[in-house]
C-alpha positions, -999 to +999 in steps of 0.1 A: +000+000+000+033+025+007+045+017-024+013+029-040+007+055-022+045+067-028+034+059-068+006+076-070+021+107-052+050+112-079+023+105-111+005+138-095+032+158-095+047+146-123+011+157-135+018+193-120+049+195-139+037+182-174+007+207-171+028+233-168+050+227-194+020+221-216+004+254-206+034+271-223+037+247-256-004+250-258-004+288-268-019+294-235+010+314-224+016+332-255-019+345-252-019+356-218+017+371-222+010+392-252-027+407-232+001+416-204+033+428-229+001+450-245+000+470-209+023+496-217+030+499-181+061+525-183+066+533-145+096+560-158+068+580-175+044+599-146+015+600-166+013+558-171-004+554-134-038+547-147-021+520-168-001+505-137-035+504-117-054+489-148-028+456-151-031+448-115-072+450-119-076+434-152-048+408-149-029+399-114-063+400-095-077+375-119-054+356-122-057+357-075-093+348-081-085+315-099-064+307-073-093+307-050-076+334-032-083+372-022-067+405-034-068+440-029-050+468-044-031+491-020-023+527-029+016+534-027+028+561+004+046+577-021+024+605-045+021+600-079+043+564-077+022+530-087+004+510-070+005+473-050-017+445-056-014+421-025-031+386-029-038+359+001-047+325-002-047+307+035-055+267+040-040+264+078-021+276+104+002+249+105+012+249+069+041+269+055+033+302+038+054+314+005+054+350-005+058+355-044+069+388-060+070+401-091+068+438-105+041+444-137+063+473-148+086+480-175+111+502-184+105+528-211+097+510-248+117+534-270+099+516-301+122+541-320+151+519-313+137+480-318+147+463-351+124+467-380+092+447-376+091+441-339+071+466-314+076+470-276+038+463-273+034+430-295+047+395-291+064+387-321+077+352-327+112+343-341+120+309-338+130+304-299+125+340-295+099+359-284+098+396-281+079+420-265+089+445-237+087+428-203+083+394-214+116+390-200+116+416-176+091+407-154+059+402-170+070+365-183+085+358-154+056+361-125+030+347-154+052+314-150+050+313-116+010+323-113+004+296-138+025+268-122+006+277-089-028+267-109-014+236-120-002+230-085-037+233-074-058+217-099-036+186-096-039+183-060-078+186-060-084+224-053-052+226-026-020+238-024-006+226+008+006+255+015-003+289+023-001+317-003+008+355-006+013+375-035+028+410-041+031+425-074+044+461-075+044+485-103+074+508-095+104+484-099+118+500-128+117+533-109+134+522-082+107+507-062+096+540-048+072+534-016+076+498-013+103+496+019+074+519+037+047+500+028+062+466+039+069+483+068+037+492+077+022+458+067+051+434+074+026+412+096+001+410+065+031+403+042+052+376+066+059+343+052+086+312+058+098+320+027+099+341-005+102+324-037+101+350-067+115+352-099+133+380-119+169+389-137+190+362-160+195+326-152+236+320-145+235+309-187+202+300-211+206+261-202+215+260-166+186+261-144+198+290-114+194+302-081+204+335-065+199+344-029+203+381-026+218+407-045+245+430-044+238+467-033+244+496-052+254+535-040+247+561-067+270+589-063+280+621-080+313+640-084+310+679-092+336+702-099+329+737-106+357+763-106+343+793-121+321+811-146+319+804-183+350+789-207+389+806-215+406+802-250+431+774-241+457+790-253+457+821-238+445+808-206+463+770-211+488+766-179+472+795-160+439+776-151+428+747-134+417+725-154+381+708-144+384+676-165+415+672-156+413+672-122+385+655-122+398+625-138+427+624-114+400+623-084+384+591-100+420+573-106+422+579-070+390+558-063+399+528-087+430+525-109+433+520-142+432+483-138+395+487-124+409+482-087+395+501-059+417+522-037+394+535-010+399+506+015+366+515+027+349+507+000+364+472-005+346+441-003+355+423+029+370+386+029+347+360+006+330+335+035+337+299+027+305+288+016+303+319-006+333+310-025+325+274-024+292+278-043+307+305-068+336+277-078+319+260-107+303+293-116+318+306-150+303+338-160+299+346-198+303+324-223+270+326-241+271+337-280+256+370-271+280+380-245+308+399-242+344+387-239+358+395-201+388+416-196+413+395-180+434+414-157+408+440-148+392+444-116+404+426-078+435+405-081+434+374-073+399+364-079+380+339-101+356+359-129+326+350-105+341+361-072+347+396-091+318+401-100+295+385-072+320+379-044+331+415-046+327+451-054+331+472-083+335+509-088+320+518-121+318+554-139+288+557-158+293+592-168+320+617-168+312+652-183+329+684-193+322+713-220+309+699-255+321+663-263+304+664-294+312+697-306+346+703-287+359+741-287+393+754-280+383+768-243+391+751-209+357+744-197+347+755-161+329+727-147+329+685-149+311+662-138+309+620-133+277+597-124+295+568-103+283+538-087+294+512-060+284+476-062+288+459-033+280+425-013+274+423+025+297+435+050+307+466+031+299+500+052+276+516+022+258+540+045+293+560+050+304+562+012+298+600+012+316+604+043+348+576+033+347+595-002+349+626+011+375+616+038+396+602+007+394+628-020+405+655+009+433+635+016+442+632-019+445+672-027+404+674-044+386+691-014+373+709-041+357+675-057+317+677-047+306+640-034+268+637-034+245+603-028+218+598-054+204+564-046+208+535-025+199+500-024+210+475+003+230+442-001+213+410+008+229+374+003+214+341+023+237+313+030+240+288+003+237+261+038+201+279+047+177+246+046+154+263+020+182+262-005+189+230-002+152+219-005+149+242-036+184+231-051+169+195-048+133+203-058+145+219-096+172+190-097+142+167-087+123+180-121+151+187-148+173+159-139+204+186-132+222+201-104+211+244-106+238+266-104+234+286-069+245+320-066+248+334-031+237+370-048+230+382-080+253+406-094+229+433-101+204+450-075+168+438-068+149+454-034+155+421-015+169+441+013+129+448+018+121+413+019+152+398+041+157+430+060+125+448+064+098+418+069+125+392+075+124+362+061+149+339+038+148+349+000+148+320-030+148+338-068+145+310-095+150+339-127+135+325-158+155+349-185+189+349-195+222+372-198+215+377-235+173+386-234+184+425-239+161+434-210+160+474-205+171+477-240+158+473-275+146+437-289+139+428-255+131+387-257+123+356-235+128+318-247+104+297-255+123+265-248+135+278-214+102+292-206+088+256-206+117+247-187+106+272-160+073+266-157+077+229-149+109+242-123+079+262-106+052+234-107+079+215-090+086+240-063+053+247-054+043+208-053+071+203-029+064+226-006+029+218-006+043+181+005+062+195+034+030+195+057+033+212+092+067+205+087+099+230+071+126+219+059+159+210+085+128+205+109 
């Protein structure tokens, strides 16, 4: 009778799984995707608010209902930034509860700029690929995972198992304005044992991944302004300061030309052990769309992954001074660079005004301005947390291979509101990859790996409706 039991138990999630790939290969996810991509849900543009509120009524809370669950749209703290839909379905006390996240917005279209005969606001089809803006970036990505939840349910009889939230915001793009406050305010509503979510690339198009966090990222901005209007060059050449010039000095006293930092308090501390042990069969790159790495640039001594998710970076994104593209014989009078710090956990980003400052004084450019324009925290859980390892055996459970873990992702994501602000451990399972051109023109998911993820996320959310009263390292 165990064996049967134990039989039977597998067919219905193997059910789970093969109903989720088939609700991709069916059309079924082609049509809802291309109602979603036809949003254009622009949170950089302040006049697309009606548009944010209209996806999360005519699409996420739907898509709640069929869940069986509840939802209510919540208006953000912030004036003038999108809204929040928040979506509960609860079966018990005693059963674990899973938050999922995604954002319904998308960065500008710029149709201007996408190859002839595709549109921001269409799904067009070409071969493996199909475009549309935010069918990588996010609107793909949380349709997966509401699907695979219905599958979940409708193979086990109308029950998860488990208990569900839901939180879609519509301000991602825009730097999630409002939602640290209003997880704050509603961080009992919101707690859960876990959230599982899904957004940014996969580690490479075939390897199933996992990320735990992400690094943080400082904004900051150098000004230099020495006086009044431009001087011929050579009359004034040798006499004046030169903005640019000194300017450029101040940022080779940051990071070398070698893309090393020099600040020591803006270094990355020491990699932990089961950090760099999870990051050593990680090879970053590789795939026919991406660029070749620069050996010998950035921190010495590290593998391509540790430098770029064991570590931090220094980048400048801008550095300005007179005309660039109509350069005059005149010494200008003012420059200025847009700089960023990426950083992982441990590093002391809440004083990078202050430690910049303190350096660029000692270094002979008091007269360098240093200004904060955005922050975002770091977040990273261990690769040894429980959850992982029952997610890390769940995906290997349904694709037959071992997912690459990363212990953060190498961009920024507001995790820190999640792991910081409600508290709880953070699971992302991204369904994209490095090459989808999310943010930029031609924007695209894959087919083949969208099938992939949907059965990855049937998986999941069958296996944690098996765990019972129970969690996992109980």
């Amino acid at each position: 009778m165990d064996l049967f039991v134990d039989f039977r138990r597998k067919m219905t999630r193997g059910t789970a799984v093969e109903q989720a790939g088939a609700y991709v290969e069916s059309g079924a996810f082609r049509a809802d995707l291309a109602r979603r991509v036809a949003f254009r849900t622009e949170s950089q543009d302040p006049s697309s608010l009606p548009v944010l509120h209209r996806y999360l009524a005519d699409e996420i809370a739907p898509a709640m209902d069929r869940l069986g669950g509840r939802s209510a749209i919540v208006q953000n703290p912030v004036p003038g930034a999108g809204p929040f839909l928040i979506g509960h379905r609860h079966e018990d006390d005693s059963l674990p509860t899973v938050l999922v996240y995604g954002h319904g917005d998308v960065v500008l279209g710029q149709p201007e700029r996408w190859r002839a005969g595709l549109s921001p606001w269409e799904i067009v089809v070409d071969g493996d690929r199909w475009y549309g803006r935010g069918t990588a970036d996010n609107k793909g990505q949380h349709t997966l995972n509401l699907a695979a939840l219905e599958q979940v349910l409708a193979s086990r009889g109308g029950r998860l198992g488990f208990n569900l939230k839901v939180l879609v915001e519509t301000g991602e793009e825009a730097g999630s304005p409002g939602l640290r406050e209003m997880c704050a305010e509603r961080a009992d509503e919101l707690a859960a044992d876990l959230l599982l979510a899904s957004d940014g690339p996969r580690l490479a198009a075939e390897r199933p991944t996992v990320f735990l966090g992400s690094r943080g990222q400082v904004g900051f901005t150098l000004d230099l302004d020495l006086r009044e209007g431009s001087h011929h060059s050579g009359n004034w050449g040798g006499l004046l300061r030169n903005p640019a010039t000194v300017l450029a000095n101040a940022i080779a006293s940051l990071v070398d030309g070698h893309g090393v930092i020099q600040v020591p308090g803006l270094r990355a501390p020491s990699i932990p052990d089961a950090v760099r042990s999870a990051l050593a069969d990680i090879s970053p790159g590789g795939g026919p769309d991406d660029p070749d790495i620069d050996h010998g640039w950035g921190e010495p001594g590290l593998t391509p992954a540790e430098r770029v998710l064991g570590s931090n970076t220094l980048e400048v994104l801008t550095l300005f001074a007179g005309t660039p593209r109509a350069p005059v014989n005149a010494i200008p009078p003012t420059a200025q660079a847009h700089c960023q710090l990426r950083f992982v956990v441990g590093t002391p980003w809440r004083e990078l005004e202050q430690i910049v400052r303190k350096h660029l004084d000692a270094h002979g450019f008091a007269m360098v301005g240093v200004r904060v324009t955005s922050t975002m925290a770091a977040t990273r859980l261990s690769p040894d947390d429980p959850w992982v390892r029952w997610a890390l055996a769940s995906i290997e459970r349904t694709t037959g291979t071992a997912a690459a873990v990363l212990p953060n992702l190498g961009g920024s994501l507001p995790n820190d509101v999640f792991a910081d602000v409600i508290g709880m451990p953070t699971v992302w399972v991204p369904h994209s990859y490095p090459a989808c051109a999310q943010h930029g023109p031609d924007e695209h998911l894959l087919a083949s790996l969208s099938r992939e993820a949907a059965r990855i996320m049937a998986g999941l959310f069958w296996d944690l409706g098996e765990l019972g009263p129970g969690r996992p390292g109980m």
